[in-house]
MILOVO-893745 format. One record per residue (C-alpha): residue in one letter; z, x, y. Coordinates in pm, 1 decimal, decimal comma. Layout:
# residues N
SITE  type        c3        c1        c2
SITE     A         Z         X         Y
...
# end
This chain:
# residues 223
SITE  type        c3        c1        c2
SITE     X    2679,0   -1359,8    3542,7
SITE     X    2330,8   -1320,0    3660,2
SITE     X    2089,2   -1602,8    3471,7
SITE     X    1766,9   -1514,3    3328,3
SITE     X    1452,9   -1545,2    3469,3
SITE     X    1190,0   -1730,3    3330,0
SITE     X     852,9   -1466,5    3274,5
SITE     X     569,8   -1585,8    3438,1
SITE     X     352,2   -1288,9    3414,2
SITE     X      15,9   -1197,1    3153,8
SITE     X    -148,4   -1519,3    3026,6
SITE     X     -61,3   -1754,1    2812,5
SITE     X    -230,4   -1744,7    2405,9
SITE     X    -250,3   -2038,2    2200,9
SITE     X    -239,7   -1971,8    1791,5
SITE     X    -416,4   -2221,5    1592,7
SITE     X    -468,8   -2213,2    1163,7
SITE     X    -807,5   -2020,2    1255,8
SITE     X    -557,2   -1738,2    1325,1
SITE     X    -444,2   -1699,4     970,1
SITE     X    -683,8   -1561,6     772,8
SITE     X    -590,7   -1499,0     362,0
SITE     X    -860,3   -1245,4     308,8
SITE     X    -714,4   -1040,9     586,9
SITE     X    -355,3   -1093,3     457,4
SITE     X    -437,1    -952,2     115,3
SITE     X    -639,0    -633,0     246,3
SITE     X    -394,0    -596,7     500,2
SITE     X    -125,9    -599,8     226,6
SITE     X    -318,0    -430,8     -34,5
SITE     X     -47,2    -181,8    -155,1
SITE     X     224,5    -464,6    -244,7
SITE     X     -48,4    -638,8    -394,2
SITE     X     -59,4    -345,1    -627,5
SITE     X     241,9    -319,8    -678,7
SITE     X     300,2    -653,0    -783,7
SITE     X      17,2    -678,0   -1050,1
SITE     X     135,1    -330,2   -1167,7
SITE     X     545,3    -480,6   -1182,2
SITE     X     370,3    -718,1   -1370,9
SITE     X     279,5    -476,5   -1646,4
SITE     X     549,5    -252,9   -1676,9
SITE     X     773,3    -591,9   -1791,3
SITE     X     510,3    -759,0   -2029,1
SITE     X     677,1    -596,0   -2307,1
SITE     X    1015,7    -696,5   -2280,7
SITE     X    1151,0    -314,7   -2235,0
SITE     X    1387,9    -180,8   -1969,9
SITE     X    1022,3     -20,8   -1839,0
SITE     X    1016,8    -271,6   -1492,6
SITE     X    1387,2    -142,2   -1438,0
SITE     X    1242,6     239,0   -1414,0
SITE     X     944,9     127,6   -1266,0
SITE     X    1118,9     -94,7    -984,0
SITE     X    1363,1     195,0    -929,4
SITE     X    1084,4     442,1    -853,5
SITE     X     900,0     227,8    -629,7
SITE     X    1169,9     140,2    -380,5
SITE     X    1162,6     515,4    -334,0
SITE     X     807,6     536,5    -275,5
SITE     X     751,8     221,6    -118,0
SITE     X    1015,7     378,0      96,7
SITE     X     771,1     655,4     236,8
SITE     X     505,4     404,5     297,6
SITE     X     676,1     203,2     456,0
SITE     X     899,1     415,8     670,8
SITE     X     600,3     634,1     737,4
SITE     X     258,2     493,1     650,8
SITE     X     284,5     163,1     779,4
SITE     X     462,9     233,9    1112,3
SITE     X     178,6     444,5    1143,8
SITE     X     -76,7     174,8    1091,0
SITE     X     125,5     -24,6    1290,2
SITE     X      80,6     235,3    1582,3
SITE     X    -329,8     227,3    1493,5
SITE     X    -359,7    -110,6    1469,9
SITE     X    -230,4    -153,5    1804,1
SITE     X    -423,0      73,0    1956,2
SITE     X    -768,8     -20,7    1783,1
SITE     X    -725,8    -356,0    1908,6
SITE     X    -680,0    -212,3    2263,0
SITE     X    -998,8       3,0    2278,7
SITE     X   -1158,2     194,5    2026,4
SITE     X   -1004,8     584,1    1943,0
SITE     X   -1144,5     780,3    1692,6
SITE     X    -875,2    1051,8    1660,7
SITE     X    -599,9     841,1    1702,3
SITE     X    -771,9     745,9    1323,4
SITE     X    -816,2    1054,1    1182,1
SITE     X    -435,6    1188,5    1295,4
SITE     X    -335,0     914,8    1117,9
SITE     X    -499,3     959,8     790,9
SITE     X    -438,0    1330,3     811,8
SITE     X     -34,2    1280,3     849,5
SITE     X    -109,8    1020,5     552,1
SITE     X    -275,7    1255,1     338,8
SITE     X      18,0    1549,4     410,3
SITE     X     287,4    1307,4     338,0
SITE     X     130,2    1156,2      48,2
SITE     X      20,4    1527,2     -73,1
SITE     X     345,2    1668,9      -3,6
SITE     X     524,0    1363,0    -178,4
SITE     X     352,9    1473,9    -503,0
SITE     X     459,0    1804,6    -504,2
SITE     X     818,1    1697,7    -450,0
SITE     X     861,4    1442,5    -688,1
SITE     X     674,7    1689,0    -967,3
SITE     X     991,0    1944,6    -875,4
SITE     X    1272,3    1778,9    -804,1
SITE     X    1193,4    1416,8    -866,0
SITE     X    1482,9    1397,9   -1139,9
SITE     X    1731,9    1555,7    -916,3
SITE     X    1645,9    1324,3    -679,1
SITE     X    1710,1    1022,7    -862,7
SITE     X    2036,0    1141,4    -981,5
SITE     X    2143,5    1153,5    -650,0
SITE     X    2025,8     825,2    -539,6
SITE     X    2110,1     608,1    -881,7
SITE     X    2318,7     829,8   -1167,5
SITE     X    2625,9     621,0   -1121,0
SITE     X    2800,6     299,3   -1267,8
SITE     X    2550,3     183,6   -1606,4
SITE     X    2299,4     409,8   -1467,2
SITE     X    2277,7     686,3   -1667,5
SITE     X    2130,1    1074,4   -1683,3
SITE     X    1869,2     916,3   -1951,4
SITE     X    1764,7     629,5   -1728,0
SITE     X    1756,6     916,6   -1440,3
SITE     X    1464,0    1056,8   -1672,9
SITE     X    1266,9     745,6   -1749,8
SITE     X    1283,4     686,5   -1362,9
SITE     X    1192,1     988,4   -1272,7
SITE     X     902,8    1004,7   -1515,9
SITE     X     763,6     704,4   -1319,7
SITE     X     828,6     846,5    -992,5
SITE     X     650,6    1175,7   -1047,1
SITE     X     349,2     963,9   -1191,1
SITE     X     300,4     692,7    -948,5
SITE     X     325,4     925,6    -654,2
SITE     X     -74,3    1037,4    -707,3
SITE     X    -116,4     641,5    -689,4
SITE     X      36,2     616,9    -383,3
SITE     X    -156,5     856,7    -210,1
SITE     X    -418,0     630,2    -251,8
SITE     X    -195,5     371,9    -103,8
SITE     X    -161,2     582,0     194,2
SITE     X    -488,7     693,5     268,3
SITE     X    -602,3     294,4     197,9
SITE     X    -335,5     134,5     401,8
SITE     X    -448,7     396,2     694,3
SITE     X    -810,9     302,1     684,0
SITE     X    -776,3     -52,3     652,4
SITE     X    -591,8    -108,8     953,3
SITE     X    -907,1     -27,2    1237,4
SITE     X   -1155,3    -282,1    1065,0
SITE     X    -866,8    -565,4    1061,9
SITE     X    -853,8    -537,1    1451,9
SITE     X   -1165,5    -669,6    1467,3
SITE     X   -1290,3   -1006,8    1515,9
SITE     X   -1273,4   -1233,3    1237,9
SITE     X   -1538,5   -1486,8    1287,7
SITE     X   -1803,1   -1129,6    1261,5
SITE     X   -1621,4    -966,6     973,5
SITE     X   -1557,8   -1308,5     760,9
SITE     X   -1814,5   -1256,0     500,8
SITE     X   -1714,8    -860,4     474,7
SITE     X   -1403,7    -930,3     433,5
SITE     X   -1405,1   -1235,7     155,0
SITE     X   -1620,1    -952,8     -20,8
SITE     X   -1388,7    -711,2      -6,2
SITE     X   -1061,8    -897,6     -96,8
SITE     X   -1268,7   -1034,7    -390,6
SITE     X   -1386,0    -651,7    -544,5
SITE     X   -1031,3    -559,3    -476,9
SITE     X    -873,4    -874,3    -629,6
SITE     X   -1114,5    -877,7    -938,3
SITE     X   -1050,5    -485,1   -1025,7
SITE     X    -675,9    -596,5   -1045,5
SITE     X    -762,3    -886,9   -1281,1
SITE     X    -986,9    -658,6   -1522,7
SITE     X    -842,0    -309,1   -1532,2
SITE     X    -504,6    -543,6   -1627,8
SITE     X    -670,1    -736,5   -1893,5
SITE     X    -798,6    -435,3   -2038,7
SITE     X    -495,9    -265,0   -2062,8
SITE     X    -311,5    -535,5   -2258,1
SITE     X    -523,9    -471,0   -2535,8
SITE     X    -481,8     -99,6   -2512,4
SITE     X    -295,7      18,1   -2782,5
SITE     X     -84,6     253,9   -2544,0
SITE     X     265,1     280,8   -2386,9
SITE     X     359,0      97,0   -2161,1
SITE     X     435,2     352,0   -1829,6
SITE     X      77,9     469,9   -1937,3
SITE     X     -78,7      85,6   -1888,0
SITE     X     117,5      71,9   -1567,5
SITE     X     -10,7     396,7   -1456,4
SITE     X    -392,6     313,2   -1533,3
SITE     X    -360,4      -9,8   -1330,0
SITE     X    -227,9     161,4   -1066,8
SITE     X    -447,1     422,9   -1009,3
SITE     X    -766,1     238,2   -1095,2
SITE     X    -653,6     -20,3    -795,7
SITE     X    -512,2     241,0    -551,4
SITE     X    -892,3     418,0    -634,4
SITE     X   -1086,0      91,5    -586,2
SITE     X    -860,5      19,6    -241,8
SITE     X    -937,2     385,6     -75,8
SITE     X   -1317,5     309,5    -166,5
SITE     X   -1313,3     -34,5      15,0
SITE     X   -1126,8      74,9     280,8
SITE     X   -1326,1     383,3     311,7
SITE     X   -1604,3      92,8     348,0
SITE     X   -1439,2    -121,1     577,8
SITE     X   -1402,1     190,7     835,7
SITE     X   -1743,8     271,6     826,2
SITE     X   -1841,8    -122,5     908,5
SITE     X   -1529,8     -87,4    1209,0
SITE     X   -1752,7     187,0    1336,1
SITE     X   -2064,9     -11,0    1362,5
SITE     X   -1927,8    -294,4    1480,8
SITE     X   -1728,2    -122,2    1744,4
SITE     X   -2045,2     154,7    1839,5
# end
């Protein structure tokens, strides 16, 4: 058996509490955020709603996870190596397809779908439906998520101690849209898919308008 050797090339990085930074861990995770505010209102009423809703998200968190995120993975990398403006934009253009192409899908055959991923055991064709419904409408939220996860990614690369302020404002705009648009719809005398769905898409909206932000400031601070 040959031992290991030890590695004694690169340098050597020390990570201190500096490191950690909780505005950069919500923007960074901005799409579970989401998700988790929105889980919160599909189960306020007490309904079988958070079953359908979970159910639909695995699938789509699924896509942006599988897809989207290795992909800001990939940018993220590379931002923090040198700057590389189409390595950017092919990202957010694959984004957008998927996301677009998503829709489409889950408006045709989104039922079908699900009955081939969960119709079996207590699961039923009429839970299939209710999922379904769900799936077809959160996928326009999620191209949001996409396109927001994408952008997001090139302005975290860069240094924290210049972006601080930036970012507190940003997680801040982003956390306090989630806090009002769910207030308001409590009082909303409307269903409850429909209060999930308005949540959604008013914080995917807000998040693809920050990020959109947040790229323009990784531009100027990286020019």
């Amino acid at each position: 058996m040959i031992p290991l050797r030890k590695e004694n090339n690169g340098e050597e990085l020390t990570i201190s509490s500096s490191d950690f930074n909780f505005p950069t861990l919500i923007l960074g995770n901005c799409a579970n955020v989401i998700l988790i505010s929105s889980r919160f209102i599909a189960g306020v009423d007490g309904s079988n709603s958070i079953t359908y809703f979970m159910y639909a998200v695995v699938v789509l968190n699924t896509l942006l996870t599988s897809v989207v995120g290795n992909i800001g993975t990939l940018v993220l990398r590379k931002s923090a190596i040198q700057k590389d403006i189409k390595m950017i934009i092919y990202s957010l253009l694959i984004a957008i397809v998927v996301g677009v192409s998503m829709v489409f899908v889950f408006q045709f055959y989104g039922e079908d779908i699900i009955n081939i991923i969960y119709v079996r055991g207590a699961f039923n064709v009429n839970d299939a439906i209710l999922t379904s419904e769900y799936l077809s409408k959160l996928s326009y939220s999620f191209v949001g998520l996409f396109v927001a996860t994408t952008l997001f990614q090139p302005f975290l690369s860069t240094s924290i101690e210049k972006t601080k302020k930036i970012r507190i404002n940003l997680m801040s705009i982003f956390l306090m849209s989630i806090v009002i648009t769910s207030l308001v719809v409590l009082f909303l005398p409307i269903s409850t898919i429909n209060s999930t769905i308005i949540v959604m898409s008013i914080s995917s909206f807000v998040s693809v308008m920050l990020s959109i932000y947040s790229y323009s400031k990784y531009l100027s601070y990286e020019s």
